[in-house]
Each structure stands twice: as structure tokens, then as C-alpha cells.
Z-matrix of the N, CA and C atoms (Angstrom, degrees):
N
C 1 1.452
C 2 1.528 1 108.64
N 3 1.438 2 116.38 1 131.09
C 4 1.670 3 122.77 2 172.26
C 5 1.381 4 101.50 3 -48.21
N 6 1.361 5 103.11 4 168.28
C 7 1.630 6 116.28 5 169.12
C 8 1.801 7 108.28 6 -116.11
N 9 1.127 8 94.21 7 140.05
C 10 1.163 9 104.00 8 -179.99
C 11 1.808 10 114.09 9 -108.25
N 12 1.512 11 123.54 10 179.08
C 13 1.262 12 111.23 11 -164.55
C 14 2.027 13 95.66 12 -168.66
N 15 1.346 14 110.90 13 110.28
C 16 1.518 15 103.20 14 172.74
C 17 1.522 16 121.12 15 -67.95
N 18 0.806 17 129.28 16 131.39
C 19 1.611 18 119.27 17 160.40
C 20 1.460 19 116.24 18 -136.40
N 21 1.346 20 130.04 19 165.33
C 22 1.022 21 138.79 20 -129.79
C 23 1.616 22 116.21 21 -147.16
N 24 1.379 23 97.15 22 113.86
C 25 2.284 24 99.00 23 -163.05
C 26 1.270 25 103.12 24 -129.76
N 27 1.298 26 115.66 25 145.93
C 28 1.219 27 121.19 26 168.91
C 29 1.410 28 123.87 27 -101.18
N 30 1.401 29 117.67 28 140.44
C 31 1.507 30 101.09 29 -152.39
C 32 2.029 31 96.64 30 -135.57
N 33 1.777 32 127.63 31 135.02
C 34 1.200 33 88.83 32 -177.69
C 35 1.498 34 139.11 33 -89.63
N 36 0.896 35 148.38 34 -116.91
C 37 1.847 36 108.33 35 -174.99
C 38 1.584 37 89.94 36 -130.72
N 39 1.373 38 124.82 37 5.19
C 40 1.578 39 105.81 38 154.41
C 41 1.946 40 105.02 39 -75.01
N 42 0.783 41 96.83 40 -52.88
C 43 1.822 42 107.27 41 -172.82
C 44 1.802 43 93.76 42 -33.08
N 45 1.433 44 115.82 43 -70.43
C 46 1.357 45 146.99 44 -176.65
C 47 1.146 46 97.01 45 -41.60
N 48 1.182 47 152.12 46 -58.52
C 49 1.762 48 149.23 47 147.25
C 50 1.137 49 112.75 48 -15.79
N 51 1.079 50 111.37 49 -65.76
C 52 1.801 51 127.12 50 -169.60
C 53 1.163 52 101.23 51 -61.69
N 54 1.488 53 127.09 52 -51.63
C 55 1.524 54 131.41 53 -165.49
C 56 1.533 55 95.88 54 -60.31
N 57 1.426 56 111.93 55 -45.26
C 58 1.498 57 101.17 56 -168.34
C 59 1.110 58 120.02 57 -67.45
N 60 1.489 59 112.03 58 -46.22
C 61 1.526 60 120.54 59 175.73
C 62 1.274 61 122.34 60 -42.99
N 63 1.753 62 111.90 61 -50.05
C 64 1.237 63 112.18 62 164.32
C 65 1.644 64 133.30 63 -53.17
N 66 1.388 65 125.02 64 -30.35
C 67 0.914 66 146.48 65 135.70
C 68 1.363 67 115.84 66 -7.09
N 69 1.910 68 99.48 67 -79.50
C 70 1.613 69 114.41 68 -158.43
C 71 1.818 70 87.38 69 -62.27
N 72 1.541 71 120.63 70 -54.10
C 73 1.385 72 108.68 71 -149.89
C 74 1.642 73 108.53 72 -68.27
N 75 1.439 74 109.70 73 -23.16
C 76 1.828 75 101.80 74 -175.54
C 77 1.764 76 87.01 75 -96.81
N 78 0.837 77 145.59 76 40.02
C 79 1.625 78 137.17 77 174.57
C 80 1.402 79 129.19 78 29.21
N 81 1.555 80 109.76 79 32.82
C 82 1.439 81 138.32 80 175.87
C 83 1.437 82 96.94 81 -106.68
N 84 2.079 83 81.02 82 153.16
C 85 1.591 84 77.38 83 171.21
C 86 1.275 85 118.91 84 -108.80
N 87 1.163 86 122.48 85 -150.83
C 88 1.540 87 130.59 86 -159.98
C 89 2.018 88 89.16 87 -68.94
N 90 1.589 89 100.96 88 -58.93
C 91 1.565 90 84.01 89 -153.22
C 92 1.256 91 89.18 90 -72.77
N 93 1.405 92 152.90 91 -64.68
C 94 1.354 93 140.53 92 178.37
C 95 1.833 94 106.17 93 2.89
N 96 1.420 95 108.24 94 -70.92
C 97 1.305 96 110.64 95 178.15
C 98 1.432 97 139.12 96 -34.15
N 99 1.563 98 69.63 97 -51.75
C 100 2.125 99 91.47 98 174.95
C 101 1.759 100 127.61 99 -76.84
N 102 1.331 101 90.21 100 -37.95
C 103 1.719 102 101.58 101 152.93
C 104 1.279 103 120.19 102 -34.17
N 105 1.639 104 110.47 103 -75.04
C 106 1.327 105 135.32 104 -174.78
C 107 1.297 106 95.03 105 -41.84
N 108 1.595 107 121.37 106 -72.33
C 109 1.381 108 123.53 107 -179.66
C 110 1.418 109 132.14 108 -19.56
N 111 1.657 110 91.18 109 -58.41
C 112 1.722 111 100.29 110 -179.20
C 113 1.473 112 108.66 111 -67.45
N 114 1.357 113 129.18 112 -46.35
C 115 1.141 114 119.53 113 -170.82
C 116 1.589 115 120.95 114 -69.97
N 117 1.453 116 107.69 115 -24.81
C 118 1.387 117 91.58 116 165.04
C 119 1.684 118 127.61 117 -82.34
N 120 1.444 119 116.64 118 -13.02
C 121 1.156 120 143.64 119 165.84
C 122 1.717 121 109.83 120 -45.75
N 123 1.865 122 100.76 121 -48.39
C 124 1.375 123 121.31 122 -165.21
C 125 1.319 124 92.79 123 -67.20
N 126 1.520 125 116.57 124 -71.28
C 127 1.633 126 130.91 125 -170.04
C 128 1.226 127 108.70 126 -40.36
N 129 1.560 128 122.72 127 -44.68
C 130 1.310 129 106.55 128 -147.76
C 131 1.825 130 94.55 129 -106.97
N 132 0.890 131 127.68 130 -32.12
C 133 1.958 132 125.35 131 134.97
C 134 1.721 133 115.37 132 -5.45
N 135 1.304 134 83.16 133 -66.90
C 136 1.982 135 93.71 134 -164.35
C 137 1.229 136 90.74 135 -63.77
N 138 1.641 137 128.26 136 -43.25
C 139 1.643 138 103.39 137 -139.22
C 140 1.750 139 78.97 138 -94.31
N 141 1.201 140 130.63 139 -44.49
C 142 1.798 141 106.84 140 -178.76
C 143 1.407 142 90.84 141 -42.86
N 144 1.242 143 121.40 142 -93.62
C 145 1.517 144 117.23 143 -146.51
C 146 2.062 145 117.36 144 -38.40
N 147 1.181 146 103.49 145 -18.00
C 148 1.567 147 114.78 146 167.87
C 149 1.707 148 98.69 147 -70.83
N 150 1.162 149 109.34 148 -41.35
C 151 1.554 150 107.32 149 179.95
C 152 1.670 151 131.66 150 -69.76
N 153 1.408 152 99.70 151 -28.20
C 154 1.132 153 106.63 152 -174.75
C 155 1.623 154 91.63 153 -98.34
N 156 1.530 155 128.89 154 -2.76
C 157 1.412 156 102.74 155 -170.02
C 158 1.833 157 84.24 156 -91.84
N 159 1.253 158 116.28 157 -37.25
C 160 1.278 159 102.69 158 168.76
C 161 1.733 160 139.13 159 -40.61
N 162 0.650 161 115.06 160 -31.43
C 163 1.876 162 155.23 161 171.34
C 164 1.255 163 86.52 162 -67.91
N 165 1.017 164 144.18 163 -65.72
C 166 1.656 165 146.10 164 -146.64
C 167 1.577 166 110.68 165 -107.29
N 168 1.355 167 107.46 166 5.22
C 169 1.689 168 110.75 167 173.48
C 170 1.657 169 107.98 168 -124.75
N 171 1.645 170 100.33 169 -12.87
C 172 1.375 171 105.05 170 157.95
C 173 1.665 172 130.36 171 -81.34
N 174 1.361 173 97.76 172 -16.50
C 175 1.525 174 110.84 173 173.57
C 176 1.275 175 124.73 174 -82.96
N 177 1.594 176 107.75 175 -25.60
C 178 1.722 177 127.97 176 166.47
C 179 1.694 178 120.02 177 -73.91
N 180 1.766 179 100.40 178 -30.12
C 181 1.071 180 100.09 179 175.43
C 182 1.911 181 115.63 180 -78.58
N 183 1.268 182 107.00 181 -8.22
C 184 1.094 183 118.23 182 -163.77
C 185 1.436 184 124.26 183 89.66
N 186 1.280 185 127.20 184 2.79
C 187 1.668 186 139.89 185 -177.83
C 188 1.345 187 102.12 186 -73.57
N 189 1.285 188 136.91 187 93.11
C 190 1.051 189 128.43 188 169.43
C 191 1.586 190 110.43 189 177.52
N 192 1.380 191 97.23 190 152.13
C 193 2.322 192 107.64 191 -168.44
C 194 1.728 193 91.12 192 -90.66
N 195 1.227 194 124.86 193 158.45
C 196 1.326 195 119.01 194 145.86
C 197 1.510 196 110.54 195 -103.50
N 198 1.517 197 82.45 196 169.34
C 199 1.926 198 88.71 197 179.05
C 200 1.399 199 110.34 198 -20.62
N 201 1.011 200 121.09 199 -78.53
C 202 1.301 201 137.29 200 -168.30
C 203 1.908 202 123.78 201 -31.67
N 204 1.573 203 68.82 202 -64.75
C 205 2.235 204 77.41 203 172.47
C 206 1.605 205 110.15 204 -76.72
N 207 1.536 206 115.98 205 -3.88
C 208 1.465 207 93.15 206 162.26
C 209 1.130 208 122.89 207 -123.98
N 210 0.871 209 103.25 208 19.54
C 211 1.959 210 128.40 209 131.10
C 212 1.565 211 130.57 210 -32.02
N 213 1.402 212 81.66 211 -75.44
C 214 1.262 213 119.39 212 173.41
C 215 1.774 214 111.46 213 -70.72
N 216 1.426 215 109.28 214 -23.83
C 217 1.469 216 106.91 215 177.43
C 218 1.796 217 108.48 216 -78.11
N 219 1.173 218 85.75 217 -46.82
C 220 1.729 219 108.11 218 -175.78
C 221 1.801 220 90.29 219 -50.52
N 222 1.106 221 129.77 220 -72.20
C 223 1.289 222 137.34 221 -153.66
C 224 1.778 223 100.92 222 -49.95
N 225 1.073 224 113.94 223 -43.32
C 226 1.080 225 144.54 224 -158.83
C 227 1.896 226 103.33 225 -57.68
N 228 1.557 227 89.06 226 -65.80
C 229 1.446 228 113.07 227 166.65
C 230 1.499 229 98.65 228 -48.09
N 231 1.446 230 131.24 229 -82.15
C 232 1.420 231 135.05 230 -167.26
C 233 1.486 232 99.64 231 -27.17
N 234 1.207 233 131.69 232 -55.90
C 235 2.044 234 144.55 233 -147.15
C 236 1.772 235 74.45 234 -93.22
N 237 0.895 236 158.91 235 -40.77
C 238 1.269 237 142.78 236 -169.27
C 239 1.871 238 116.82 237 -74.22
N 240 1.509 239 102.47 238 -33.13
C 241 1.488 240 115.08 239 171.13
C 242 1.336 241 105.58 240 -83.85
N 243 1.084 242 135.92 241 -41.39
C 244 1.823 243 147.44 242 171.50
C 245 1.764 244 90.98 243 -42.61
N 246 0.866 245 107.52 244 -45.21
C 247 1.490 246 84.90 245 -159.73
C 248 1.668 247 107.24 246 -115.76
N 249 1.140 248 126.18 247 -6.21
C 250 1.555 249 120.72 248 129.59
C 251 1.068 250 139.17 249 -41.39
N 252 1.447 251 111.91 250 -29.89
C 253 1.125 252 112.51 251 174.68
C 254 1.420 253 136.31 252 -114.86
């Protein structure tokens, strides 16, 4: 069996409306809601920061355009459709 864990937020009481309401209309309750919340909060946290650490081990490795050459890449692309078409 998972483990579970209470914790405890303060929220201000327009937000706290909404939470409930939302609640009443999908027939969940409050913490149901807030659960849901965090975990997609969690997921989608980890995987940017997985993204940007990626980004940042490509820049160490040296893999990477500066402004300039992708500029110059972009432009590049444009003169490639110009004359396709």
C-alpha cells in the first residue's frame, strides 16, 4: 500500500470558494482537488527543470548556435522557402 502524508496550506478565501465550487461541480472533494493539483504541479516542475538541465549540459558540452548563427540559420531557412516557391 502507498503512503500517504497530510499537509497543510493556507489559501485566501476567494481562491477557497473556487476550490470548493470546483469541487461541488466535478463531485470531488477539496483534498481530492488539491492532490491532483500538486501532482500535476510536481510532473510538470520535474520535467521543465529535466529540460532546462538538458539545455544546460548542452551548453557545457559546447552544442549550441549563438544569437547570431541562428539568425543566420533562421534567415537561411526563409531564402530556402523563397526559392521553392
Amino acid at each position: 500500500m502507498s503512503k500517504t502524508a497530510v499537509i497543510t496550506a493556507r489559501l485566501d478565501e476567494e481562491t477557497l470558494k473556487s476550490l470548493d465550487a470546483l469541487a461541488q461541480s466535478q463531485e470531488r472533494t477539496r483534498a481530492w482537488l488539491v492532490a491532483k493539483a500538486i501532482q500535476r504541479y510536481v510532473k510538470e516542475e520535474t520535467e521543465f527543470r529535466a529540460f532546462v538541465k538538458e539545455g544546460e549540459d548542452a551548453i557545457d558540452r559546447g552544442d549550441y548556435l549563438t544569437h547570431e548563427e541562428m539568425i543566420a540559420e533562421i534567415k537561411s531557412w526563409k531564402l530556402g522557402r523563397k526559392r521553392a516557391a
